[in-house]
N, C-alpha and C positions, 0 to 999 in steps of 0.2 A: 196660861201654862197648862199642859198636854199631864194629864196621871200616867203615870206609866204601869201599864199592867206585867204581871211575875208569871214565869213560871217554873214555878219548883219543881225538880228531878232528883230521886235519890241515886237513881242505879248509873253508875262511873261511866259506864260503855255509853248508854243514850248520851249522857251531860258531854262526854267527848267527842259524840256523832255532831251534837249540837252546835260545840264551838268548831268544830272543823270546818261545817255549811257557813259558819260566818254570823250564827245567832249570838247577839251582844249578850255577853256572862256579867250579870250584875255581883255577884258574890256569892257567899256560902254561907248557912246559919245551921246549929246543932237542935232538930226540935227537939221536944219533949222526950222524947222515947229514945233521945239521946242518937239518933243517927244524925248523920250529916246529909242538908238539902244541897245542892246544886241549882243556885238562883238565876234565870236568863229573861231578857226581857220579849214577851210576848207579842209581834209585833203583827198577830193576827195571822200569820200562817204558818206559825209554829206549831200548831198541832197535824197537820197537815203535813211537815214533815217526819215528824213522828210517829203518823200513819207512815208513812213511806219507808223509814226503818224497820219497824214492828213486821210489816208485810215482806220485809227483804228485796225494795224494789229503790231504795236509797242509794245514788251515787256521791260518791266523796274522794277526795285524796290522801289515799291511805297514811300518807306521812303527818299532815297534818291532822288526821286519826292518832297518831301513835304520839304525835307531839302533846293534843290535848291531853291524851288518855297519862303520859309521866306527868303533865305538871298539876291534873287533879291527884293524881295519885301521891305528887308530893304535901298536895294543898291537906289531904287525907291523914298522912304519915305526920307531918307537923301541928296538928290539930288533937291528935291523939297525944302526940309526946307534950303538950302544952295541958291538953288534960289532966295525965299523969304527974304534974306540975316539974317535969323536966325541963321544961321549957316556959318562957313568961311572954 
């Protein structure tokens, strides 16, 4: 059985660039400092596209950009109202 390597992302825009290329989102955990990660699995040339964003040389399909970008942003918004214990 194969480990799977992580890789955490805090910032919304990258984590949505991520899922839009098709890199597998394993979940999301709250570190310490209280922000939320964006967990995807590293499948070795993940970094490699995130040079590719970083540099503005990244192509994607905008919609699936905008798709990922609401449903972390919902993943965001429910996570905070769950902290606030409005939600269980």
């Amino acid at each position: 059985m194969r480990e799977i390597k992580e890789k955490r992302v805090r910032d919304i825009m990258l984590a949505s660039f991520l899922k839009a290329i098709g890199k597998e989102y394993i979940g999301n955990e709250r570190e310490p400092d209280g922000k939320l990660s964006f967990i995807f699995e590293d499948d070795g040339d993940i970094d490699n596209k995130i040079d590719e964003y970083i540099n503005g040389i990244a192509v994607i399909n905008v919609s699936d950009f905008v798709q990922a970008y609401r449903n972390f942003k919902s993943i965001i918004y429910q996570r905070k109202e769950s902290r606030n214990g409005q939600y269980e």
